[in-house]
Structures are given as structure tokens and as C-alpha cells.
LUMLUM-878507 format. One record per residue (C-alpha): residue number from 1; residue in three letters; x, y, z. Coordinates in steps of 0.2 Angstrom, whole numbers. Layout:
NUM,Ala,X,Y,Z .
...
REM end
This chain:
1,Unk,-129,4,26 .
2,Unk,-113,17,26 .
3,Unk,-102,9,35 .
4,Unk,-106,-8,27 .
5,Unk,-102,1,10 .
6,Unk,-87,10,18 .
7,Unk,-82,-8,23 .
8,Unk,-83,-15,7 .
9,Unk,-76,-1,-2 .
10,Unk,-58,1,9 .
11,Unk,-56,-20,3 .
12,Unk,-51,-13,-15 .
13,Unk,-33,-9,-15 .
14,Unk,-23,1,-31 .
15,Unk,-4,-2,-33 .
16,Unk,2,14,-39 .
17,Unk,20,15,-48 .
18,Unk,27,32,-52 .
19,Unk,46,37,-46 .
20,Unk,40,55,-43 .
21,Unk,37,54,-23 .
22,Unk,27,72,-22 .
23,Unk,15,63,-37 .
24,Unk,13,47,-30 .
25,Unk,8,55,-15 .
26,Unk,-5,65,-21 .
27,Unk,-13,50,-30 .
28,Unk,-11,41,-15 .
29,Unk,-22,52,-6 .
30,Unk,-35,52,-18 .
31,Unk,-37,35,-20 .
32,Unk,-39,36,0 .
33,Unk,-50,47,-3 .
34,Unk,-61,40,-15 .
35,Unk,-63,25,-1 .
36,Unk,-49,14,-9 .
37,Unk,-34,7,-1 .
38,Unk,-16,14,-9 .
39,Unk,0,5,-13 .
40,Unk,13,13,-16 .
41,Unk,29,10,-27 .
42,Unk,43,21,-32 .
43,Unk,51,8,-46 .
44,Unk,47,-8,-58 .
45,Unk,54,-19,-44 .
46,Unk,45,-12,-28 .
47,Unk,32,-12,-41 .
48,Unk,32,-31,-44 .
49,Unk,36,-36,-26 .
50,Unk,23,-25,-18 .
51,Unk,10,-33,-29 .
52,Unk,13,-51,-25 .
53,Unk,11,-45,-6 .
54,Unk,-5,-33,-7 .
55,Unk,-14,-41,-22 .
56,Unk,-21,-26,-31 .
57,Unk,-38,-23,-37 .
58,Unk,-29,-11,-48 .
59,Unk,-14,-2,-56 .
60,Unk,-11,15,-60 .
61,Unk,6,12,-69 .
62,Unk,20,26,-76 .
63,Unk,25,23,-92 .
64,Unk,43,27,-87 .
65,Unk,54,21,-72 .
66,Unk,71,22,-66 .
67,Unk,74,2,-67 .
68,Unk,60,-6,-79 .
69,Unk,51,-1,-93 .
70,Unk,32,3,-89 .
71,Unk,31,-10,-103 .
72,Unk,39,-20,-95 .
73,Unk,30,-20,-78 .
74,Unk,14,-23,-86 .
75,Unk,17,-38,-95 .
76,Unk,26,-46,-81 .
77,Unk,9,-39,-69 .
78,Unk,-1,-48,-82 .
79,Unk,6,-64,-85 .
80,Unk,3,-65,-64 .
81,Unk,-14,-59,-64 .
82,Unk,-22,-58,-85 .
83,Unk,-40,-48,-75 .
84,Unk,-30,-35,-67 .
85,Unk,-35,-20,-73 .
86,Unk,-21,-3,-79 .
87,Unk,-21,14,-80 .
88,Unk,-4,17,-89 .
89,Unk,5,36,-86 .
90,Unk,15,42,-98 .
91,Unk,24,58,-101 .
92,Unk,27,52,-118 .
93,Unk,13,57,-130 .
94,Unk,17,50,-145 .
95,Unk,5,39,-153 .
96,Unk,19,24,-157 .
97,Unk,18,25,-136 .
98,Unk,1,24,-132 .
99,Unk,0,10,-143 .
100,Unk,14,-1,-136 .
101,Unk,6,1,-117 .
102,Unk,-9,-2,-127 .
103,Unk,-5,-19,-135 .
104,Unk,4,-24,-118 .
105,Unk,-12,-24,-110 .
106,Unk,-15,-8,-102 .
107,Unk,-35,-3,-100 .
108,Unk,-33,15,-104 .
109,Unk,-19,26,-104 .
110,Unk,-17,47,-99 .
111,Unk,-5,57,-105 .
112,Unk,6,67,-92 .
113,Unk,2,79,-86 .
114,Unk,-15,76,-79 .
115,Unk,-28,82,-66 .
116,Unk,-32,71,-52 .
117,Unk,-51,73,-57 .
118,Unk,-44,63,-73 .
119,Unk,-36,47,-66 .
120,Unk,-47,44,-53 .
121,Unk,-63,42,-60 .
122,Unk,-55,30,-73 .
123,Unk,-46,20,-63 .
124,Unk,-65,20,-54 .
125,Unk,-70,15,-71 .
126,Unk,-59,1,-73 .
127,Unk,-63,-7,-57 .
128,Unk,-82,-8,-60 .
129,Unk,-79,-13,-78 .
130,Unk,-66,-28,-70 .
131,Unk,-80,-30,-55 .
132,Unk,-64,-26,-42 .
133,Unk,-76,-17,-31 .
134,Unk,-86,-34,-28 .
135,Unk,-72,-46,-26 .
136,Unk,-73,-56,-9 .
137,Unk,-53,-52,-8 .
138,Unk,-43,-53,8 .
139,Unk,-48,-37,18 .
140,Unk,-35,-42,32 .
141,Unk,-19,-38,21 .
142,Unk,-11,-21,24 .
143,Unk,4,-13,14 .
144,Unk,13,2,20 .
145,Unk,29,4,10 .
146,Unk,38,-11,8 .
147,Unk,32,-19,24 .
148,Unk,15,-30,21 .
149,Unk,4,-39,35 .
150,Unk,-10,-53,32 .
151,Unk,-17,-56,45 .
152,Unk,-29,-70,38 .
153,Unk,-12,-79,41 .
154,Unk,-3,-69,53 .
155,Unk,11,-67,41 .
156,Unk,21,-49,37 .
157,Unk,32,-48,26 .
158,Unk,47,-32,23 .
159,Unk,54,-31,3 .
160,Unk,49,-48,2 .
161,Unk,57,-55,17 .
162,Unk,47,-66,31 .
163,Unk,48,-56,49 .
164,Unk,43,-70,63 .
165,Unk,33,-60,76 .
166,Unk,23,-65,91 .
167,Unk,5,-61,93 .
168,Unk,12,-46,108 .
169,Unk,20,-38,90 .
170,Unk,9,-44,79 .
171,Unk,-5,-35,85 .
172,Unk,3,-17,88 .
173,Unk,9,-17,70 .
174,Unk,-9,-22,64 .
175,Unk,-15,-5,74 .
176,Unk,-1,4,67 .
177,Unk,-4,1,50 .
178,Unk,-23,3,51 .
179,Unk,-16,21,55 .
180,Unk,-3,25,48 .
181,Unk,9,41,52 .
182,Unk,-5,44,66 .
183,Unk,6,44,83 .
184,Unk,-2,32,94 .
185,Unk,2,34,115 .
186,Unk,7,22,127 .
187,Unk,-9,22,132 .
188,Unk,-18,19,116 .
189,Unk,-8,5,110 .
190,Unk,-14,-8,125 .
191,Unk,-32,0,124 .
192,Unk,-34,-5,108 .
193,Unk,-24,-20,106 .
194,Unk,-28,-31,121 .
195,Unk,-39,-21,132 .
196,Unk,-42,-30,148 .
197,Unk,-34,-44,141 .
198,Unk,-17,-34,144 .
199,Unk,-10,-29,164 .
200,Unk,5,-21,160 .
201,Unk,10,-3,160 .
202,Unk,20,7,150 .
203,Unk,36,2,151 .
204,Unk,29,-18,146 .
205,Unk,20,-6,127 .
206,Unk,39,0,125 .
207,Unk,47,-15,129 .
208,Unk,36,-25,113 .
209,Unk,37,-10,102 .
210,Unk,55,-9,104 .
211,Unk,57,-29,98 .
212,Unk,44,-27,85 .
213,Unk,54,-11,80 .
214,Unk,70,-24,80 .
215,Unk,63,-34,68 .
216,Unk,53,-24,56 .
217,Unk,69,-12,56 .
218,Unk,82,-23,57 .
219,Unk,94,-19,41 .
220,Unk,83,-7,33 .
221,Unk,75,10,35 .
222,Unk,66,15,49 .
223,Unk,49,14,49 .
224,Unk,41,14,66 .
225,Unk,49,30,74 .
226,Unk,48,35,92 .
227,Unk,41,53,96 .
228,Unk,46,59,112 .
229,Unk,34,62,125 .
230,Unk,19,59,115 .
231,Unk,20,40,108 .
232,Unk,26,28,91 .
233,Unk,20,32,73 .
234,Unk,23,21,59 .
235,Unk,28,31,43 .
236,Unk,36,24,29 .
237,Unk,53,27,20 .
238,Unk,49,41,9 .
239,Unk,42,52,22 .
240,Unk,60,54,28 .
241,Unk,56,58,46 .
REM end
């Protein structure tokens, strides 16, 4: 009965929106923690893209970003998805504020700062209230960044983008994002992609991470990094390593 409930928890996903990168990495971890599936967004824009790719169960919204308006990002969230339940965060405690997140839709609001011990037993809240920890949603998509994989569909997607893959990529990128920042060996990667299936060595596992690496890469940041003698790690752009 654990892992079915562990199984059916990591389905729920939260999109997370807050330009401060040491916060959004501390909510991050206790929405993993708490058996829920982050995704992460520094801005208004990542924040609406982001959304459209991992289908959210919930937001936990800043009031203010760099580019939109939390406002803003709400009522454009909203006007895609009315159900979606949101925890706005506002450093702002006037009441004239509150009330404007308020009348935009928001779910319940919380003034910065905060505790941790705060946000997430609200946002907990909001999913039961919104019944997010029972929807039959899409357990196969996966969101790391700006880089999004389905694999109902076999499609992935960077900042909105289409990235054609074949199933020799496809496959190592779903085993990286199932561990993200984890460094994965030579050896792993075919062990637990294509097990017997899979009769090459280890120059053939450098050989598809190199052109998965190509086109997840290609133009942007870095994502899937090499660490020498040990193996690949996929870590996203605001880790800076």
C-alpha cells in the first residue's frame, strides 16, 4: 500500500514562480519532500510556458516578478486552467495587495517572509480542497527547467521548442530526468534503459548521450554535463555547474 500511495502522490506536480533562486530552491525541495513533483520558474514568462508543458496540480505564485505582475500571471493561469488552485507570495503586506491577488483568483495568500512549515501545508490544503491529489493526470511528463518530456507521447520539449529524438535518446533523457543532478555511469545508463535489449559498450552510451546532448543543448545552456571519470548528470541552468 506505500508505494501505490508514493506512486500516486509523485503524479501531483506544483509550478513554483519566485525570481529568488536560493528560495525557489528551498520550496522546491519541500514540495519533493512532501511526495510532490516541483516545477520550477524564475519569471511570469517561464512561468506561463512551464505550465502549458508540466500541467500543474498547483501554483505557489510570487506576487512580484522581474517581467510580469504576479497579477498578471494569475489571471493568464486561470483563464487556461479556471480549477487550478494558488498560493500567492507577496512581500508586499498591504491589504490593497492581498485583495488584488485575491480578486484575481488566488486561493490563499502569505505574506513574505514565511516558514516552509507555512506554505506547504497550504498548498497541501489547496490541493485536497481542488481534489489535485486524485486526478488520473499524466504521470509520464517530467519537467526539469525549461526542458519538458512526455512520454505518453514521446515528445520533449526545451522553452517551448520541439526537440526530435529517437527512442536510443529518448530513453536516456527519461532516466535522467527521473534523477535529476544524480550522475549516472556508463554502466548504469544501458542497465537501466535497455538492459539485454542493448549490446554495446561504452563508447556506443557516449556516442547517444553526446547527440541527445546535441539537441537538448543545441543553442542554449547546458543541461546534461559530463563528469569526468565518473559518468553524465542532468542538472538544470540555475545550478550553474
Amino acid at each position: 500500500m506505500t508505494g501505490t500511495s508514493g506512486s500516486r502522490r509523485s503524479r501531483v506536480r506544483v509550478l513554483i514562480v519566485d525570481d529568488e533562486p536560493a528560495l525557489t530552491e528551498l520550496l522546491s525541495v519541500a514540495v519533493t519532500e512532501a511526495g510532490r513533483r516541483p516545477c520550477p520558474a524564475p519569471d511570469g514568462h517561464g512561468a506561463l510556458r512551464i505550465a502549458r508543458g508540466c500541467a500543474p496540480h498547483a501554483v505557489v505564485l510570487d506576487g512580484m516578478l522581474p517581467d510580469l505582475d504576479g497579477v498578471q500571471v494569475l489571471r493568464r493561469l486561470r483563464s487556461e486552467n479556471p480549477r487550478l488552485p494558488v498560493l500567492m507570495l507577496d512581500a508586499r503586506d498591504a491589504v490593497e495587495h492581498r485583495l488584488d491577488g485575491l480578486e484575481a483568483g488566488a486561493d490563499d495568500y502569505v505574506t513574505k517572509p514565511f516558514s516552509l512549515e507555512e506554505v506547504v501545508p497550504r498548498t497541501r490544503g489547496l490541493l485536497r480542497r481542488a481534489g489535485g491529489e486524485r486526478t488520473p493526470a499524466d504521470d509520464s511528463v517530467r519537467v526539469l527547467g525549461d526542458l519538458v518530456l512526455t512520454g505518453e507521447t514521446r515528445e520533449v520539449r526545451r522553452a517551448g521548442a520541439p526537440i526530435r529524438l529517437t527512442a536510443k535518446e529518448f530513453d536516456p533523457l527519461t532516466l535522467f530526468l527521473d534523477h535529476p543532478r544524480q550522475v549516472l555511469s556508463k554502466a548504469q545508463i544501458p542497465d537501466r534503459v535497455w538492459s539485454s535489449a542493448f549490446d554495446g559498450g561504452g563508447n556506443l552510451v557516449q556516442v547517444y548521450v553526446s547527440s541527445l546532448r546535441r539537441k537538448t543543448d543545441r543553442g542554449r545552456a547546458p543541461v546534461i554535463h559530463t563528469v569526468r571519470g565518473m559518468g553524465y548528470a542532468l542538472r538544470p541552468v540555475e545550478d550553474g555547474r
